[in-house]
C-alpha positions as CSV (number, residue, x, y, z in Angstrom):
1,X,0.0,0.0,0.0
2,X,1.1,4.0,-0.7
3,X,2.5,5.8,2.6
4,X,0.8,8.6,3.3
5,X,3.4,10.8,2.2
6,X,3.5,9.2,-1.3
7,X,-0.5,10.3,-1.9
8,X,0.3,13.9,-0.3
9,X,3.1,14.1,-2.8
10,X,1.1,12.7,-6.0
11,X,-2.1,15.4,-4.7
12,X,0.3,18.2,-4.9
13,X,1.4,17.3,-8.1
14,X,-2.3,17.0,-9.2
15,X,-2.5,20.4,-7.6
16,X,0.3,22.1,-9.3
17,X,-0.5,21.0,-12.4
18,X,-3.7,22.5,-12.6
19,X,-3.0,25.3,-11.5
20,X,-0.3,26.3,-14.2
21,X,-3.2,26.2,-16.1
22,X,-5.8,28.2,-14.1
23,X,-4.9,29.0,-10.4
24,X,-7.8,30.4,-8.7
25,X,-6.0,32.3,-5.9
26,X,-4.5,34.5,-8.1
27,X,-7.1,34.4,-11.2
28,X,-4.2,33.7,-13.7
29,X,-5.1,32.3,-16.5
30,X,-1.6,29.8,-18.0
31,X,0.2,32.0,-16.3
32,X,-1.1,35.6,-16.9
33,X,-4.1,37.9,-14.9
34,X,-7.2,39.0,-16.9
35,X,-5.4,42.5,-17.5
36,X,-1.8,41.1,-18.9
37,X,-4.0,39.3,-21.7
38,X,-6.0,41.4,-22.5
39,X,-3.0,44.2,-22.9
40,X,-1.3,41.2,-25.4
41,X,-4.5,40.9,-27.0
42,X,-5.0,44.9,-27.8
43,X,-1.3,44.8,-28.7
44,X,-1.9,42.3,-31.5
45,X,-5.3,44.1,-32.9
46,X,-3.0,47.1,-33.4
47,X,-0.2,45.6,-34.5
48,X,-2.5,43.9,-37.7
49,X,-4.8,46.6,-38.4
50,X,-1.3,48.5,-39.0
51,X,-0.4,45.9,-41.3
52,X,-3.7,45.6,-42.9
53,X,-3.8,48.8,-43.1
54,X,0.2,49.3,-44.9
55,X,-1.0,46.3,-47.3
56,X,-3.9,48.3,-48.1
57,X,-2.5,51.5,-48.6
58,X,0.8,50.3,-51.3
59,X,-2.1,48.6,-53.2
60,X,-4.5,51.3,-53.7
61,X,-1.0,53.1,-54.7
62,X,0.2,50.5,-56.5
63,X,-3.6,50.3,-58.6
64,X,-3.1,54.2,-59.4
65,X,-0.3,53.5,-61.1
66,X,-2.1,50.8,-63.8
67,X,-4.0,51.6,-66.7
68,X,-7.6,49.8,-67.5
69,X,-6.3,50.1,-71.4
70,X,-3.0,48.7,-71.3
71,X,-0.6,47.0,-69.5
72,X,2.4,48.7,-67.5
73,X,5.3,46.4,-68.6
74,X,4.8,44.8,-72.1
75,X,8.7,44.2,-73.2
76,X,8.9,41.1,-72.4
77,X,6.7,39.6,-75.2
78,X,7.7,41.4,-78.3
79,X,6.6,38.6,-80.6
80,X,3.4,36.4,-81.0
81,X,3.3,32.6,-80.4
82,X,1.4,30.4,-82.7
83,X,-1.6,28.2,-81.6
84,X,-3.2,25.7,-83.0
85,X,-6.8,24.0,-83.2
86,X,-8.2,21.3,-82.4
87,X,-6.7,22.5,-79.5
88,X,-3.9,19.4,-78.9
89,X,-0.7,19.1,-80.5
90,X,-1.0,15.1,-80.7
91,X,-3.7,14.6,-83.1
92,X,-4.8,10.7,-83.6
93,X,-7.9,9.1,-84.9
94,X,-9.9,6.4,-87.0
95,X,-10.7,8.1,-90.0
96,X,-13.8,5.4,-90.3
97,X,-15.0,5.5,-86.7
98,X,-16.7,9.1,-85.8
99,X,-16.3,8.6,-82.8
100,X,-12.4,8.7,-82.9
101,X,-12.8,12.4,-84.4
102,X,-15.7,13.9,-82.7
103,X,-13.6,15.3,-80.2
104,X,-11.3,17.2,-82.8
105,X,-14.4,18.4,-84.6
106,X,-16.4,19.6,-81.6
107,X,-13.2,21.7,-80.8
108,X,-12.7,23.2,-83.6
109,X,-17.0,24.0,-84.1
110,X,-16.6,25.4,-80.5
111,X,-14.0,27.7,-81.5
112,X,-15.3,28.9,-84.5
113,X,-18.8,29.7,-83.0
114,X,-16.7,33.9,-82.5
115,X,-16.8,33.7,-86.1
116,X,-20.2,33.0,-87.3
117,X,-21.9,35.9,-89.5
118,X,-24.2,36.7,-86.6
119,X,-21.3,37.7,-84.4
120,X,-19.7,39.6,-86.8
121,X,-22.3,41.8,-87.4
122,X,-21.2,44.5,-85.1
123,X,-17.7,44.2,-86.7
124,X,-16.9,46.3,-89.6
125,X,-15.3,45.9,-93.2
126,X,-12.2,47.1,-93.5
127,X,-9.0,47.9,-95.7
128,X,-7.5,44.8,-97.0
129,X,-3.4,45.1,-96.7
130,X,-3.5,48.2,-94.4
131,X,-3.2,48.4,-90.8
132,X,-6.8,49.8,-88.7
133,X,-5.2,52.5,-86.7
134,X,-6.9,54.1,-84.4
135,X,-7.2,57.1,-81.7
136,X,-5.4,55.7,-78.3
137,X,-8.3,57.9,-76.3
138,X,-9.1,56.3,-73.2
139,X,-12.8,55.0,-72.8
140,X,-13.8,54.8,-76.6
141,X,-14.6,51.2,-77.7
142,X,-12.3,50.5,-80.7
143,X,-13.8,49.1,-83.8
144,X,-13.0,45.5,-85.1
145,X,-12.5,44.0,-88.7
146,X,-14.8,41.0,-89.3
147,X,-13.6,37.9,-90.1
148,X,-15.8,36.0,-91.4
149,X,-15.7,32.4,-91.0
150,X,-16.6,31.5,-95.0
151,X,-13.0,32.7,-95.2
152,X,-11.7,29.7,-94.2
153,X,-13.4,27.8,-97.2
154,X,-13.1,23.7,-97.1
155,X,-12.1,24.2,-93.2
156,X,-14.6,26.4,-92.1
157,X,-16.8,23.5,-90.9
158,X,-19.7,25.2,-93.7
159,X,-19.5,22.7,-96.3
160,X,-17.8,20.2,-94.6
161,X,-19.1,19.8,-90.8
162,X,-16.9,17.1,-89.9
163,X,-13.7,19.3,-91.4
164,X,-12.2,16.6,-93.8
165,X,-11.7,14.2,-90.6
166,X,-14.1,11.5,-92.3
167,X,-11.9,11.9,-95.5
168,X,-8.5,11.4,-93.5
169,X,-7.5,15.2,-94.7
170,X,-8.2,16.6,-91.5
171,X,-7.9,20.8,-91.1
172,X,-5.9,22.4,-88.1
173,X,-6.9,26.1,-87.4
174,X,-3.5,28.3,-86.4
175,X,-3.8,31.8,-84.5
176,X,-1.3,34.2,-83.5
177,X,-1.5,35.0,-79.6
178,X,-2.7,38.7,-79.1
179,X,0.0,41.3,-78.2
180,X,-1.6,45.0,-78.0
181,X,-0.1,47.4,-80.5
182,X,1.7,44.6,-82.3
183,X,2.2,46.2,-86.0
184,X,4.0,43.1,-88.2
185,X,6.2,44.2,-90.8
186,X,6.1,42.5,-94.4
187,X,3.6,40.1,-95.3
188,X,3.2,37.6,-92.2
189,X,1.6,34.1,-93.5
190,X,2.1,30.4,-92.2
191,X,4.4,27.8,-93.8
192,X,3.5,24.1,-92.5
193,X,6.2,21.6,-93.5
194,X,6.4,17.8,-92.7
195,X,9.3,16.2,-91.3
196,X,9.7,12.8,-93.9
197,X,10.6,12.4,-96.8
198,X,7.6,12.5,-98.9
199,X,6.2,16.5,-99.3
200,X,2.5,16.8,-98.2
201,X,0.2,18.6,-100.0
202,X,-1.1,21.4,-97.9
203,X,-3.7,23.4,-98.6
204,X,-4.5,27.2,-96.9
205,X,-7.2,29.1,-96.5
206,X,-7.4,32.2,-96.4
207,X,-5.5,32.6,-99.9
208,X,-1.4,31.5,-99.4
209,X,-2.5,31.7,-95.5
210,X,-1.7,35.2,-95.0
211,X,-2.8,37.1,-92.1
212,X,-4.3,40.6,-93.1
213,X,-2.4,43.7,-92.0
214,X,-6.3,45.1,-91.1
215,X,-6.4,43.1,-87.6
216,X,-3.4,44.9,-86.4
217,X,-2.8,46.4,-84.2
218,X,-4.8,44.9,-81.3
219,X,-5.8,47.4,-78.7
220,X,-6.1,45.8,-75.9
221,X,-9.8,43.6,-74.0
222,X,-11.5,46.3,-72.7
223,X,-10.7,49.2,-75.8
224,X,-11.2,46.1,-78.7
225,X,-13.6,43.9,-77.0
226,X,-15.3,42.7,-80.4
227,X,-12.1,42.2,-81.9
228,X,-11.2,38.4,-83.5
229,X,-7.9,37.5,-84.1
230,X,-7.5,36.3,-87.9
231,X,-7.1,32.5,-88.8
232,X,-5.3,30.6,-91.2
233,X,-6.2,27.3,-91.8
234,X,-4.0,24.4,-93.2
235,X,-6.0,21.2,-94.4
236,X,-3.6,18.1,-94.7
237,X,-4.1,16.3,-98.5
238,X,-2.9,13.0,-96.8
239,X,-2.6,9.8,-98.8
240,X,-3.2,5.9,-98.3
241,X,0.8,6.0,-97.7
242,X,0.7,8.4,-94.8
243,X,-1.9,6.8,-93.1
244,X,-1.0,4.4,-90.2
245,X,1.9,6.9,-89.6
246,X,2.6,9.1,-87.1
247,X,3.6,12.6,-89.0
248,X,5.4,15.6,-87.3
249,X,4.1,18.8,-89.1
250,X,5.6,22.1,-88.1
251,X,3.9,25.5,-88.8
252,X,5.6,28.5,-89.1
253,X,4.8,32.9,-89.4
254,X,7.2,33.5,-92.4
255,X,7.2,36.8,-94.6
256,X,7.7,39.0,-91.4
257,X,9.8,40.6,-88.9
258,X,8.3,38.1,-86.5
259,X,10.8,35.8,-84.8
260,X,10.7,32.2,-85.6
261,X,13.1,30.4,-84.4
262,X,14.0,31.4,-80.9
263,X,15.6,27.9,-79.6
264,X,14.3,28.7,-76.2
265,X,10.8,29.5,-77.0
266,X,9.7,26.6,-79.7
267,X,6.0,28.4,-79.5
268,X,7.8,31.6,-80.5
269,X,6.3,32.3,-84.2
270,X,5.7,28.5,-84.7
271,X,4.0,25.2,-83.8
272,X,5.2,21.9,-84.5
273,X,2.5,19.1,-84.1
274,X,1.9,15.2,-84.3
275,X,-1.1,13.8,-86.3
276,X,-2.3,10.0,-87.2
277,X,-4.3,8.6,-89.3
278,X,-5.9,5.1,-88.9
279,X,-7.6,3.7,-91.5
């Protein structure tokens, strides 16, 4: 059995302990009165309402130095990448199962939907071969060339809703990426080439796959909200030999001052895509 000093001993303990918590002789709460924490507490409020309030005050500062229009620091994208759709850059499918393809040609109905006649209604015809300058006033809504999806011909998904995919000469949709006040000098249109030996026969639409001076320059998403960028679209005349292949194609803005073929950027002014077709 315990001695009696043994139980004392473990009470005190009991005792001690609890009260290092909350001892209620001298109403201190782990160690600290109702006054001390309530001084740490105030301390703290102040001390983040003055930081709330610094955070607050460099980004209001910070906001009054942007504009709405245009952004502060554009230098470090001088040149336009090149995109393509459907949007994937490995493109494989069963020319004889719809199924295989429905995917590609959903995309690229999707994406064309900006460029139907009744969108483009609002947008206006302009100059072929000439850049649509414009006023750089603040708060007037700039006015876009239409493109209009007919444009695009065999590839516009008009004639052909399925976009050549059934025929195994399927159509890719390339777009440069929007840079505002991007003026390209020359002639800027895309050159696809296949990496085999065989040559491909490409076809583009619009005419040589040019992009028209008139959609440049871009003014920016809130001055040139109706604006579409322009398309080129290359439709692939593949043959019984090339199907059951895969093919690397690689797409390039040529005719321009528009840099190409900037090693560390392989999106810089090109695309280079993979396409299969099963038979």
């Amino acid at each position: 059995m315990a001695s009696t000093e043994d139980k004392a001993a473990s009470k005190e303990n009991t005792s001690s302990w609890k009260d290092s918590i909350y001892n209620p002789r001298t109403g201190e709460l782990l160690g600290r009165t109702a006054s001390s924490w309530a001084l740490i507490l105030l301390f703290y409020l102040v001390f983040y309402c003055f930081l709330a309030g610094m955070f607050a005050l460099t980004m209001w500062v910070m906001l009054l130095t942007l504009d709405d229009y245009v952004p502060r620091y554009r230098d470090r994208i001088p040149n336009p990448g090149l995109v393509i759709r459907p949007n994937s850059l490995d493109i494989s499918f069963n020319k004889s199962d719809p199924h295989k393809y429905a995917q590609y040609v959903k995309n690229l109905e999707s994406f064309l939907q900006r460029y139907n006649d009744t969108e483009q209604e609002g947008n206006e015809d302009c100059i072929s071969g000439q850049y649509t300058l414009q006023d750089d006033e603040e708060g007037v809504s700039k006015k876009a060339c239409h493109f209009r999806r007919a444009l695009l011909s065999f590839c516009s998904g008009l004639s052909d809703t399925n976009f050549g995919y059934h025929e195994g000469n399927p159509c890719v949709l390339l777009k440069m990426n929007r840079i505002i006040g991007l003026k390209p000098h020359g002639d800027p249109y895309v050159n696809c080439t296949v990496k085999k030996d065989n040559l491909i026969q490409m076809h583009y639409f619009p005419k040589e796959g040019r992009f028209d001076k008139k959609y440049f320059p871009y003014y920016g998403k809130k001055a040139h909200e109706n604006y579409v960028q322009p398309l080129v679209a290359v439709k692939l005349m593949l043959t019984k030999e090339d199907y059951n292949k895969e093919l690397t194609v690689e797409c390039k803005v040529e005719g321009s001052d528009l840099r190409n073929n900037d090693e560390r950027d392989k999106f810089l002014g090109r695309v280079t895509f993979r396409i299969k077709v099963v038979e």
